[in-house]
C-alpha positions as CSV (number, residue, x, y, z in Angstrom):
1,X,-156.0,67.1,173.2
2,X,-152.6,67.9,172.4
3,X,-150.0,68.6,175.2
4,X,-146.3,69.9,173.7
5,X,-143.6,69.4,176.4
6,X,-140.7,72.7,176.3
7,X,-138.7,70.5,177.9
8,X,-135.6,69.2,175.9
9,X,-134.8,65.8,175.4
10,X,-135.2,65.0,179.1
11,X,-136.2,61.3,180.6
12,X,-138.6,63.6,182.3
13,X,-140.2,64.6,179.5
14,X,-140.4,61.1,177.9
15,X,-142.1,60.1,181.6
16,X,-144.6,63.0,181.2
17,X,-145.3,62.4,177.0
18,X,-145.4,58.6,178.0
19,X,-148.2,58.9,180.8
20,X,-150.8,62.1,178.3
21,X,-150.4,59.4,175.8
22,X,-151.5,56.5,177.6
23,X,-154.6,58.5,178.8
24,X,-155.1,59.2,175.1
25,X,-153.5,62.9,174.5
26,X,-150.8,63.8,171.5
27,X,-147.8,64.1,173.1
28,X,-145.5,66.6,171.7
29,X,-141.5,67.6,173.2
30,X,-139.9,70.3,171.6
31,X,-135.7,70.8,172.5
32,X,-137.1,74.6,174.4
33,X,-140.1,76.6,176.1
34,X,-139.6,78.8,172.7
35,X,-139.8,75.9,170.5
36,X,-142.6,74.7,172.2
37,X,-144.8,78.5,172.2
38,X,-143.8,78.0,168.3
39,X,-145.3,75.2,167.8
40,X,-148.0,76.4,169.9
41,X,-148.4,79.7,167.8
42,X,-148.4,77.3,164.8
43,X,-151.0,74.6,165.7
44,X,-153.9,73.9,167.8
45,X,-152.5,73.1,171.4
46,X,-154.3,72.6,174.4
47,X,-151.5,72.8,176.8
48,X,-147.8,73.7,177.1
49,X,-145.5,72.6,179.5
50,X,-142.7,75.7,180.1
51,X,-139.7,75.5,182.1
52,X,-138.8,77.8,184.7
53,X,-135.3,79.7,183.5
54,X,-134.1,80.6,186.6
55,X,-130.8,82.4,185.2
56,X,-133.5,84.7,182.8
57,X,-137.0,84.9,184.3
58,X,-138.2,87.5,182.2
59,X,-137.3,85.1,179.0
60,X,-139.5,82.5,180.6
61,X,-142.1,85.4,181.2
62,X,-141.9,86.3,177.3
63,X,-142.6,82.7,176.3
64,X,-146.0,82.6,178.4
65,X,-147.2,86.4,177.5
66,X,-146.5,85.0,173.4
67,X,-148.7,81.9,173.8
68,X,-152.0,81.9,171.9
69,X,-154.7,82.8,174.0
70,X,-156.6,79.8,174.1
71,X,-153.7,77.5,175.0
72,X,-152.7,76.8,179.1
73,X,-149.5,77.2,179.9
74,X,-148.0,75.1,183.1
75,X,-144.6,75.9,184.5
76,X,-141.9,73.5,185.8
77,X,-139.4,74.0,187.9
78,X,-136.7,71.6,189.0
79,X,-137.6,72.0,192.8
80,X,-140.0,74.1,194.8
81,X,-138.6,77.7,193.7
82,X,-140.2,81.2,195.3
83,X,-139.3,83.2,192.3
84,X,-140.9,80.6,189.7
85,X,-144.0,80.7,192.2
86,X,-144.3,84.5,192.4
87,X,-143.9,84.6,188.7
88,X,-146.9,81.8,187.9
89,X,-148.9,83.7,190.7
90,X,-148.5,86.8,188.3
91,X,-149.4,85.4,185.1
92,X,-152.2,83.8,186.4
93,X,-150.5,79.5,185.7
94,X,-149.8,76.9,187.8
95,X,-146.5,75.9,188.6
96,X,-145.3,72.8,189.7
97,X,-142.0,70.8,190.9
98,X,-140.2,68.4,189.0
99,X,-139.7,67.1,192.3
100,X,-143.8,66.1,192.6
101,X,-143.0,63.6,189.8
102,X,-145.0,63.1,186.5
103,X,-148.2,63.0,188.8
104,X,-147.7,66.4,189.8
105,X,-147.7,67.4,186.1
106,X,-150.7,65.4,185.5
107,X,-152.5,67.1,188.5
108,X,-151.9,70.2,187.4
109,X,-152.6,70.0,183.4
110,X,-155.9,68.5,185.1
111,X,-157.0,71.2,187.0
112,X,-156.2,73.7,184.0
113,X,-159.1,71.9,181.9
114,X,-163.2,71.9,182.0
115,X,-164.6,68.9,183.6
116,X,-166.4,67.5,180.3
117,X,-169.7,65.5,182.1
């Protein structure tokens, strides 16, 4: 499973890469959410993490209507944020705090996958 991480070179980021690669995903961070739907266009990508542009919604709107169809997209926001929520509810993707900590991130991604029994 690969996860690429739209978050910019972020200790954040390196927290969230650290923890998918210690349960065994490839961890990917890319500088932007646009860099990251790239990379995503380019490659097979289970998951991308998107950050919540709260000066230019719509661009962050653009970067989750552009990824490949297959490929989940999760979006971050620094705190809890009612636009960023209204917008996941819209698009159909979870959204989640940076606030909840890499767990939250993890929680989420989780319940975006199929339970493989």
């Amino acid at each position: 499973m690969r996860i690429v991480l739209g978050l910019g070179p972020t200790l954040f980021a390196a927290n969230v890469a650290h923890e998918f690669r210690s349960r065994g995903w490839e961890a990917l961070s890319t500088a932007t959410g646009e860099d990251a739907r790239r990379y995503a266009v380019a490659n097979c990508t289970s998951v991308v993490l998107v950050p919540y542009q709260d000066n230019d919604p719509l661009a962050t709107a653009k970067i989750v209507n552009a990824m490949p169809r297959k490929t989940k997209v999760v979006l971050l926001t620094a705190t809890s944020n009612r636009r960023a929520i209204q917008l996941a509810e819209m698009m159909g993707i979870p959204v989640v705090a940076e606030a909840g900590g890499v767990e939250g991130v993890v929680a989420a991604v989780a319940g975006l996958l199929p339970v493989v029994k």
